[in-house]
C-alpha positions in Angstrom: 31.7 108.5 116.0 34.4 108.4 113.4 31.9 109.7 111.0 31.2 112.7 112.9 35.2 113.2 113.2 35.2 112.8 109.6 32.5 115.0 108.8 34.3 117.6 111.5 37.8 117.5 109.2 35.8 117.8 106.3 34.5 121.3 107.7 37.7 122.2 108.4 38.7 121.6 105.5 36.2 123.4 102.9 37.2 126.9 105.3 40.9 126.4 104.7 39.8 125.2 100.8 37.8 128.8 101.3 40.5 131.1 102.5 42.9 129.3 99.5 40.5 130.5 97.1 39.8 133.8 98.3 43.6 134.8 97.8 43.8 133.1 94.6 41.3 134.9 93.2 42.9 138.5 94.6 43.3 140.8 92.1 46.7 139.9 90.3 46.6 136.1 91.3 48.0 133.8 88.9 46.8 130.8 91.6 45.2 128.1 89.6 41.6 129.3 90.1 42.7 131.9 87.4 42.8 129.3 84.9 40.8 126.9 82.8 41.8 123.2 83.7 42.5 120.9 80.4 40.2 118.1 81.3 38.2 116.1 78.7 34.7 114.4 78.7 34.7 111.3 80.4 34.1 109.4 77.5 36.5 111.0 75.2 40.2 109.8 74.4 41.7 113.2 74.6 41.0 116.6 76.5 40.1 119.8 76.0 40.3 123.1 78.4 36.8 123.7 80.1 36.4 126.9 81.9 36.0 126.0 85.6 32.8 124.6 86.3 32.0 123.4 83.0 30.2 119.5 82.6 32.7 116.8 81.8 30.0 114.7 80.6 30.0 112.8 76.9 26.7 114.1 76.4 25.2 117.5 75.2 25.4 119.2 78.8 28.2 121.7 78.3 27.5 126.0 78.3 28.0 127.8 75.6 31.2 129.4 74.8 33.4 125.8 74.9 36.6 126.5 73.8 37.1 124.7 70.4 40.6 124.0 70.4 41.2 120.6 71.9 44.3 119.7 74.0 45.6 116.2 73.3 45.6 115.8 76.7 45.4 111.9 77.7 42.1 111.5 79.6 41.0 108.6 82.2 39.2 105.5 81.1 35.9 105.9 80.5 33.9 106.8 84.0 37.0 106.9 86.1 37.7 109.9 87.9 39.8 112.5 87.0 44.0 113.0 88.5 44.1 114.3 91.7 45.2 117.6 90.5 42.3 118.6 88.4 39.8 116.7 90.6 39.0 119.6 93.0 38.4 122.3 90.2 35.9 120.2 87.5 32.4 120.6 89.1 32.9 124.1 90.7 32.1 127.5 90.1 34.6 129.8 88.6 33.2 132.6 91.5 34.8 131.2 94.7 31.6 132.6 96.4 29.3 130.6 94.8 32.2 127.5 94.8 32.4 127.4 98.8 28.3 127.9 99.1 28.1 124.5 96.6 30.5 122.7 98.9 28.7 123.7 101.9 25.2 122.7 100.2 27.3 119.5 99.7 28.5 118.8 103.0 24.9 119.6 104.6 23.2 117.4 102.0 25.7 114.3 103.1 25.4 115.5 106.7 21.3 115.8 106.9 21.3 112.3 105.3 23.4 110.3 107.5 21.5 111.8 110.4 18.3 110.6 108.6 19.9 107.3 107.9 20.6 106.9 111.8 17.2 107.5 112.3 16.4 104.2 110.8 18.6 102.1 112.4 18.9 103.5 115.7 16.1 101.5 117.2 17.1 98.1 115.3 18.6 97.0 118.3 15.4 97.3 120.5 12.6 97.6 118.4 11.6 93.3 118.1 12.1 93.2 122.0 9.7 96.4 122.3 7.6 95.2 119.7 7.1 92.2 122.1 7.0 94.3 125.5 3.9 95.9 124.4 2.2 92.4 123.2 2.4 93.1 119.6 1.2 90.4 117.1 4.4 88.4 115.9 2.7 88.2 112.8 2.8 91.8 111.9 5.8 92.6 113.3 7.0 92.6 109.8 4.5 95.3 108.5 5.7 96.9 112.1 9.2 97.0 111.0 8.5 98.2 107.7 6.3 100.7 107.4 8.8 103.0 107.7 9.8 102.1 103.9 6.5 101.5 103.4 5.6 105.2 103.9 9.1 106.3 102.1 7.8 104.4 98.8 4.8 106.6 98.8 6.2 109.8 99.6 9.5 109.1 97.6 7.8 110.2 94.0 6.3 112.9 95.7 9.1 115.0 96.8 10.9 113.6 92.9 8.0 115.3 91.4 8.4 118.3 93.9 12.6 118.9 93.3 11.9 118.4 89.5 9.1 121.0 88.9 10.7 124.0 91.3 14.6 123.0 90.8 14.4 123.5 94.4 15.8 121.5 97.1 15.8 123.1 100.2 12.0 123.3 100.9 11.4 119.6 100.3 14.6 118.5 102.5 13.2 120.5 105.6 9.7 119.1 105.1 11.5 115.6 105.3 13.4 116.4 108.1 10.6 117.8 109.8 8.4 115.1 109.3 11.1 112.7 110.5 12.0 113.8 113.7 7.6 114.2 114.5 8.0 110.2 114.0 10.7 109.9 116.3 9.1 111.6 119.4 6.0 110.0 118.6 7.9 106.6 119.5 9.1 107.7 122.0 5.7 107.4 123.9 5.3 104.1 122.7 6.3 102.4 126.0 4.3 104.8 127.9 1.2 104.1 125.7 1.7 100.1 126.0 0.2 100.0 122.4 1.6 98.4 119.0 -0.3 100.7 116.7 1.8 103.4 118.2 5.2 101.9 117.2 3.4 101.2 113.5 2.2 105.1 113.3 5.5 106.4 114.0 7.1 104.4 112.0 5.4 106.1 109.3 5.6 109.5 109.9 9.2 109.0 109.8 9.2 107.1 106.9 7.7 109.8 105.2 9.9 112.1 105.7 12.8 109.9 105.7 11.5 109.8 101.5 13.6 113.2 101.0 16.8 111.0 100.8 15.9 109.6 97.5 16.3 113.6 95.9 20.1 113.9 97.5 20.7 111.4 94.0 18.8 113.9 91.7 20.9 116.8 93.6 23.9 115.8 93.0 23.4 114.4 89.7 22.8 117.6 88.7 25.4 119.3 90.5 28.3 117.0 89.7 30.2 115.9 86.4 30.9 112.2 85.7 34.0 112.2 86.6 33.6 113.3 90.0 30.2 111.6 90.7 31.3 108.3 92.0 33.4 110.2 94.7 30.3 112.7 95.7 27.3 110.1 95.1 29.5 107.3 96.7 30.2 109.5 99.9 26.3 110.4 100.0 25.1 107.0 99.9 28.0 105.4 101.9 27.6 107.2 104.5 23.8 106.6 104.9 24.4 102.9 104.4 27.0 102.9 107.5 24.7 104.3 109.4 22.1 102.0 109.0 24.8 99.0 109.9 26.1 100.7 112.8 22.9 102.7 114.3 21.9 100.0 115.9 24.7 100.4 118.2 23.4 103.5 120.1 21.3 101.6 122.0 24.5 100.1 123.3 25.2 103.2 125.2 21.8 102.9 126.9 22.3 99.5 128.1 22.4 100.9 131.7 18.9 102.3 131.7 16.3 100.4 133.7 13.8 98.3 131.9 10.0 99.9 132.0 7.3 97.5 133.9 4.1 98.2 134.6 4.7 99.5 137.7 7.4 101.9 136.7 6.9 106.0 136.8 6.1 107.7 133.3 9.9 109.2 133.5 11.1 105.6 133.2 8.4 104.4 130.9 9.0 107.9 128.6 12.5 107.5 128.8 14.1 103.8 128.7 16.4 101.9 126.8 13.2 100.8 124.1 13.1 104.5 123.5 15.7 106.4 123.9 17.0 106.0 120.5 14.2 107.6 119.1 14.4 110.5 121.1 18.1 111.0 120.4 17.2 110.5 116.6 14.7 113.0 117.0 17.1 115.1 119.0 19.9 114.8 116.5 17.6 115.6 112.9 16.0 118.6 114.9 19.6 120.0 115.4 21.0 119.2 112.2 17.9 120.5 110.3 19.1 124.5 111.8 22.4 123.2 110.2 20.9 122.9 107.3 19.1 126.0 106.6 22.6 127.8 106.9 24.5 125.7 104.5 22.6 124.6 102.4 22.2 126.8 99.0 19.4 125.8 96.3 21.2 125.4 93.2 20.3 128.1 90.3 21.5 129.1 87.0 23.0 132.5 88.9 25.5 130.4 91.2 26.6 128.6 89.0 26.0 125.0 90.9 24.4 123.1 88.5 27.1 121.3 86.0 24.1 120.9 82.8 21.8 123.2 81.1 18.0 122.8 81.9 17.0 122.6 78.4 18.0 119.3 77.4 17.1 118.2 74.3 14.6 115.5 74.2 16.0 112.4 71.1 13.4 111.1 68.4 15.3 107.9 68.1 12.4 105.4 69.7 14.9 102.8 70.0 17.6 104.6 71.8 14.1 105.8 74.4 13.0 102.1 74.8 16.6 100.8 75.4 16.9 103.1 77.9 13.7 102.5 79.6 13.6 98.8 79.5 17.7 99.0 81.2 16.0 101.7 83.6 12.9 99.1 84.7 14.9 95.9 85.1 17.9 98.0 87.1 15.3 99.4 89.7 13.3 96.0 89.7 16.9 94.1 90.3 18.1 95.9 92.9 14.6 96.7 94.6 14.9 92.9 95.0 18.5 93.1 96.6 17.1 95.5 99.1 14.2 93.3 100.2 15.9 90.4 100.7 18.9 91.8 102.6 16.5 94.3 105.0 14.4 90.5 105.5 17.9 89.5 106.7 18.7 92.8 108.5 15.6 92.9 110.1 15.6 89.6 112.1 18.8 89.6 113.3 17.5 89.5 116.6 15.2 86.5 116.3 17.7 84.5 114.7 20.5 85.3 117.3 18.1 84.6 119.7 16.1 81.7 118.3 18.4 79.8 116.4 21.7 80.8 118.2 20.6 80.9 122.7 23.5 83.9 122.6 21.3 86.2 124.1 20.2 85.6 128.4 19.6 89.4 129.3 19.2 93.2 128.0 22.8 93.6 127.8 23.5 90.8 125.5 21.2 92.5 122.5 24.3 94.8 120.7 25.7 91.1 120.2 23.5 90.4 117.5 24.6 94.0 115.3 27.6 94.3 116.1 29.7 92.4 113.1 27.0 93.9 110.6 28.2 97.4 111.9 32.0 96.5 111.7 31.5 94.9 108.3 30.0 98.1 107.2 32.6 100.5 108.7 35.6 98.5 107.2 33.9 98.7 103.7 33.7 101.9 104.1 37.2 102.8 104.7 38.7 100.5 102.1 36.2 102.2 99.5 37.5 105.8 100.1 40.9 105.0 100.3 40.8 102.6 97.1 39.1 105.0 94.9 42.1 107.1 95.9 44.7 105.0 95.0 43.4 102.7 92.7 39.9 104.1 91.0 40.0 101.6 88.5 39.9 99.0 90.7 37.0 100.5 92.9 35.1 101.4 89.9 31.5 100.7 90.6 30.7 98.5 88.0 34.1 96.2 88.7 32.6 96.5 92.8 28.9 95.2 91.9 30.6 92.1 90.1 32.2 91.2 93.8 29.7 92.9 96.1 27.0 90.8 94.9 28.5 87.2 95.8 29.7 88.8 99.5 26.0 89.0 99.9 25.3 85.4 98.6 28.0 84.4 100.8 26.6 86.2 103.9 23.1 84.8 103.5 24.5 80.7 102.9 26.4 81.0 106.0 23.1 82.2 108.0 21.0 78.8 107.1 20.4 76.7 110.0 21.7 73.3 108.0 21.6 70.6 110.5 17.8 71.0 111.2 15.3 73.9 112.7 16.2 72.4 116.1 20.0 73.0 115.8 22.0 75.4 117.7 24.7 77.0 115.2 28.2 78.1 116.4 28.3 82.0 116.8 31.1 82.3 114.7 29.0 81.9 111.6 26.7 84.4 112.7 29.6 86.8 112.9 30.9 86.0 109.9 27.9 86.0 107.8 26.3 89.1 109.3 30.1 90.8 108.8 30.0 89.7 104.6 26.2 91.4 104.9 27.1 94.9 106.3 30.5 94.7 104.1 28.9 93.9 101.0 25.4 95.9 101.4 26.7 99.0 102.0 29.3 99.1 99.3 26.5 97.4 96.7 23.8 99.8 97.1 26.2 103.1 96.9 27.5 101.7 93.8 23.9 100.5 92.3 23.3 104.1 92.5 26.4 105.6 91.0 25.9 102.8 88.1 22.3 104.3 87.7 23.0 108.0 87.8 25.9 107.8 85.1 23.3 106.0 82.9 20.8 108.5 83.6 23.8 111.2 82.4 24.7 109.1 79.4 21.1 109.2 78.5 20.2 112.5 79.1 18.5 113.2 75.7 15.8 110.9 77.3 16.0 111.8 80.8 15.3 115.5 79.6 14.9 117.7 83.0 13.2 114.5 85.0 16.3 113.2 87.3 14.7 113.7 90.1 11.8 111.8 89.1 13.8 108.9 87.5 16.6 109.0 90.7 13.1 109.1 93.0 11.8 106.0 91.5 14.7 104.4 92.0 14.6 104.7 95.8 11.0 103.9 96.0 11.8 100.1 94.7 14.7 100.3 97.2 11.9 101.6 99.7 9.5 98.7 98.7 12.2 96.1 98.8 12.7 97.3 102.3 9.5 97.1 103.3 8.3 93.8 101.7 11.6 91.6 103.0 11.0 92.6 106.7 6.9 91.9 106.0 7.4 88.6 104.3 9.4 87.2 106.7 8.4 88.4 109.6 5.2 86.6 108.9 6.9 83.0 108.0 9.4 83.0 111.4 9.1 83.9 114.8 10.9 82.7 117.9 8.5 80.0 119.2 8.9 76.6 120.2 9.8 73.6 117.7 6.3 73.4 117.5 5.5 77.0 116.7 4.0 78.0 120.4 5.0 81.3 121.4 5.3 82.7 125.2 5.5 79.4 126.9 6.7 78.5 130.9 6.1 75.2 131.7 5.4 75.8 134.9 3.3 78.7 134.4 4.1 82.4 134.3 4.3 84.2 137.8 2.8 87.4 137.3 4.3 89.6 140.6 3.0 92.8 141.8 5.8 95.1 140.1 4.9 94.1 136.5 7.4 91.8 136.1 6.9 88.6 134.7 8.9 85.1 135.6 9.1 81.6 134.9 11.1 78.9 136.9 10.5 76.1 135.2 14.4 74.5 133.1 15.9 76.6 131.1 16.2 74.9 128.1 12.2 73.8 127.9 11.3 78.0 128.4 10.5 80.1 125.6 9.3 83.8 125.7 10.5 87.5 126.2 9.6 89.9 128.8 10.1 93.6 129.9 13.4 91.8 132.2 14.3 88.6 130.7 14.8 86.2 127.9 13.9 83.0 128.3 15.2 81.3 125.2 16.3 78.1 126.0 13.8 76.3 124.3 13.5 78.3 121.7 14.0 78.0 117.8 13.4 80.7 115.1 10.2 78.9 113.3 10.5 77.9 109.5 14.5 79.5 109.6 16.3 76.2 107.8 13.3 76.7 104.3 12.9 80.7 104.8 16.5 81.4 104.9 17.6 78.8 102.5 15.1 80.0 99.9 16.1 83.9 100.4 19.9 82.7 99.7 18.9 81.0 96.4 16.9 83.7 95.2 19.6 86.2 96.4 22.0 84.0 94.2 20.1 84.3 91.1 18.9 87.8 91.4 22.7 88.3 91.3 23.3 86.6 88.1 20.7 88.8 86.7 22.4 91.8 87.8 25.9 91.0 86.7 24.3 90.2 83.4 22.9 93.1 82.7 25.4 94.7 84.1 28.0 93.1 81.4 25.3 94.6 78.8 25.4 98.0 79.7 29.1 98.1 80.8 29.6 101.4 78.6 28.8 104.9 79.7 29.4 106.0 75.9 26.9 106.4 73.7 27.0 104.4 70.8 23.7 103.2 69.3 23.6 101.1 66.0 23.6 104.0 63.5 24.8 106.8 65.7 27.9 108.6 66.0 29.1 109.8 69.6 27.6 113.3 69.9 31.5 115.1 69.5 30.5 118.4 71.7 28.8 118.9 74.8 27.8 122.4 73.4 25.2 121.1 71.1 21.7 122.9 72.5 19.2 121.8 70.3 17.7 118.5 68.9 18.4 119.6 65.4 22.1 120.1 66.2 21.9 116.6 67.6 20.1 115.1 64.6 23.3 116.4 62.3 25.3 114.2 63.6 23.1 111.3 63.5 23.8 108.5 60.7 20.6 107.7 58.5 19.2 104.1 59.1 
């Protein structure tokens, strides 16, 4: 909810930004939309005056006509943003038409996303105990889970490949959104249908179109300078990654609904607390798709919203190519391996609170188990915006990833069972590891991404007019890491017995006329779900002490990689053994380039 009120202000706030510009830009204005604005590539030491809506970059993305005379200026460190004052002005039209339709296509982009992001998450809460309701194989349960990424790794390239051919947006993001809320109706029959397979098919469909999000990166890569693409890429992917912490929480609001038993009416078994999040995700991406077709503008060369030229030069030098290539592999690989083991995490909160921890006796206890992930992920969130405000250099993303990375080793060590698989674990360490996880996930993914796209500008001279392919492939590995963490281990734990038996009642199960299903045998030898009650007593989540202990030592050193390479790639300027800084983003061709090359 206090997205949406944010989202809501921001609204607001582009149609006063709108009604600014229209009078400043009345004929005799001398408002500050009249003039250029002395900022300076990103990389540079000094400034010089860009006409509004020219590329800040340190590479050769600038338009022709760039004023020659440079303004001593200081400039910001290299890849900070820009003062406050000229923030608002470097990545927008000089045409205050075509500037309000670019921060409209913005705002829908970041808007369309977090409703697709919701999506995800939205049924985390019920979607194990469902999974078991309809007699699901705990072994799959983890291909269950994630062949929603599974399907987003597949299409992911596709809609890349799509965006980077056409330089079109629009077309792909409705097919996405389309295909996404088909998925989310489809589960909603799932109780209804009493089958698995179901669950696992509409999981897919929505993963597929759930794959558009990786080409809101290439967007606004394209569509933003460096200076300014932390704040707009950061906002894009923060808000998605929120929502995936705190989506889970909807079903919170449905706690009241009756639980479906065999014996319940369609109504019920259509519309239930298993299900409803699917239809309000469905609900909620159908409504903000119309949203999207009236703000959202495809970028072109006649408004003006993309910051660089199409035409970038491709570079001969075959080392510069294979240094960027080899940074681009091991980046995606790196934090595709992040993603899978914190989604393994993310995805069995429920059988570990359950299992390991005995905190949850009924329906209404389930939001326990997601609801310091979502806080965790809320507070990052504030504390990023308002420190790249007030101290950007700080909340770089590069200084972030070398403190991130260890929240999330933290998270994970305080989630191993140490005492043995039979021990019962205060809560408070599930709260507090689960609260380092959202905190530290959602800020190191948004600023994975930023690092990435900032290389991608740096390197654009090998990039050429593929971002979206390159940005596209980077969100399938994060789309494979998601759906291999919740597949591996969802196939070495389940909740079960010391001894690894699953649905047992000492006594026997009473099977009554209704559907419902009882045991009254002691609590503490009982171990099984049904459609009413947990019986968890005896319960432990199988193989947690070795599975979770490994995932935290590999997190660890997957880390240590990262920050490594990282620390090699620090810089966002180019400079190559045997080549000068290119000194003008107004350089078009690759024989201009080659001039200011030294021979080797």
């Amino acid at each position: 909810m206090p997205l949406i009120g944010y989202a809501i202000r921001r609204i607001r706030n582009v149609l006063e930004d709108r009604r600014g510009t229209s009078r400043a830009h009345a004929p005799g204005s001398t408002g500050p939309a009249a003039h250029t604005t002395p900022v300076g590539p990103a990389d540079d030491t000094g400034a010089r005056p860009y006409p509004v809506g020219d590329s800040a970059e340190g590479v050769p993305l600038g338009k022709e006509g760039y004023p020659p005379a440079p303004t001593q200026t200081p400039g910001p460190p290299d890849g900070f943003p820009a003062p406050a004052q000229e923030e608002s002005l470097l990545d927008l039209p000089a045409d205050p038409e075509h500037a309000r339709t670019k921060k409209w296509s913005y705002w829908a982009l970041v808007i369309v996303g977090f409703a697709l992001a919701v999506d995800y998450s939205s049924t985390l809460m019920s979607i194990q105990p469902l999974y078991y309701l309809v007699n699901g194989r705990q072994s799959l349960y983890g291909l269950t889970f994630g062949s929603y990424d599974l399907a987003s790794l597949i299409f992911a390239p596709v809609f890349g490949w799509w965006v980077d051919r056409t330089n079109r947006f629009k077309g792909a993001t409705l097919l996405g959104v389309a295909l996404n809320a088909v998925g989310n109706y489809i589960y909603g029959f799932t109780v209804l249908a009493g089958e698995w397979w179901l669950m696992l098919l509409a999981r897919l469909v929505a993963g597929a179109g759930a794959a558009v999000l990786g080409i809101g990166g290439s967007y606004i890569t394209r569509t933003s300078t460096l200076r300014k693409r932390q704040a707009k890429l950061g906002r894009y992917r923060i808000t998605q990654n929120v929502a995936r912490s705190v989506g889970p929480l909807i079903g919170f609001m449905f706690l009241g609904l009756p639980s479906p038993t065999f014996s319940s009416s369609d109504a019920i078994k259509v519309f239930n607390w298993y299900t409803i999040p699917g239809w309000l995700a469905g609900f909620i991406v159908t409504a903000l798709c119309f949203f999207y077709i009236w703000g959202f503008t495809d970028p072109t060369a006649e408004n003006e919203h993309f910051v660089q030229e199409e035409g970038v030069p491709f570079t001969t030098d075959a080392a510069r190519r294979r240094n960027f290539q080899v940074f681009f592999g091991v980046w995606i690989t790196l934090c595709g391996l992040v993603s899978m083991l914190t989604m393994a995490q993310y995805s069995n909160l429920f059988g570990l609170f359950a299992g390991q921890y005995h905190q949850i006796f009924q329906q209404s206890d389930v939001w326990r188990a997601f609801i310091a992930t979502g806080g965790g992920s809320i507070g990052a969130a504030i504390v990023y915006r308002r420190g790249m405000r007030r101290l950007p250099q700080l909340f770089n993303e590069r200084t972030l990833l070398l403190v991130t990375g260890w929240g999330l080793v933290v998270g994970f060590l305080l989630l191993i069972p140490y005492k043995g698989s039979d021990w019962v674990p205060p809560p408070a360490l599930f709260y507090v590891g689960t609260a380092f996880l959202g905190a530290s996930y959602t800020l190191s993914m948004t600023c994975m991404e930023t690092f990435l796209s900032k290389k991608v500008t740096q390197f654009a001279d090998v990039v050429g007019n593929n971002i979206g392919k390159y940005l596209s492939l980077f969100y399938m590995a994060i789309s494979a890491g998601r759906f291999a963490g919740p597949l591996i281990v969802g196939s070495l734990t389940r909740i079960s017995t010391p001894n690894g038996d699953t649905f047992v009642c000492t006594t026997g199960w009473i099977y009554e006329p209704t559907g419902d299903v009882l045991c009254t045998g002691p609590a503490d030898q009982q171990c099984g779900v049904t459609a009413s009650d947990y019986y968890l007593g005896g319960c432990v989540l199988y193989r947690a002490l070795p599975v979770y202990a490994a995932m935290a030592g590999m997190q660890g050193v997957v880390i240590i990689v990262m920050q490594l390479v990282l620390w090699r790639n620090w810089s966002y300027k180019n400079r190559l053994a045997g080549e000068k800084p290119l000194p003008s983003p107004a350089l078009k061709t690759t024989a201009e380039a080659q001039e200011h090359a030294v021979p080797t």
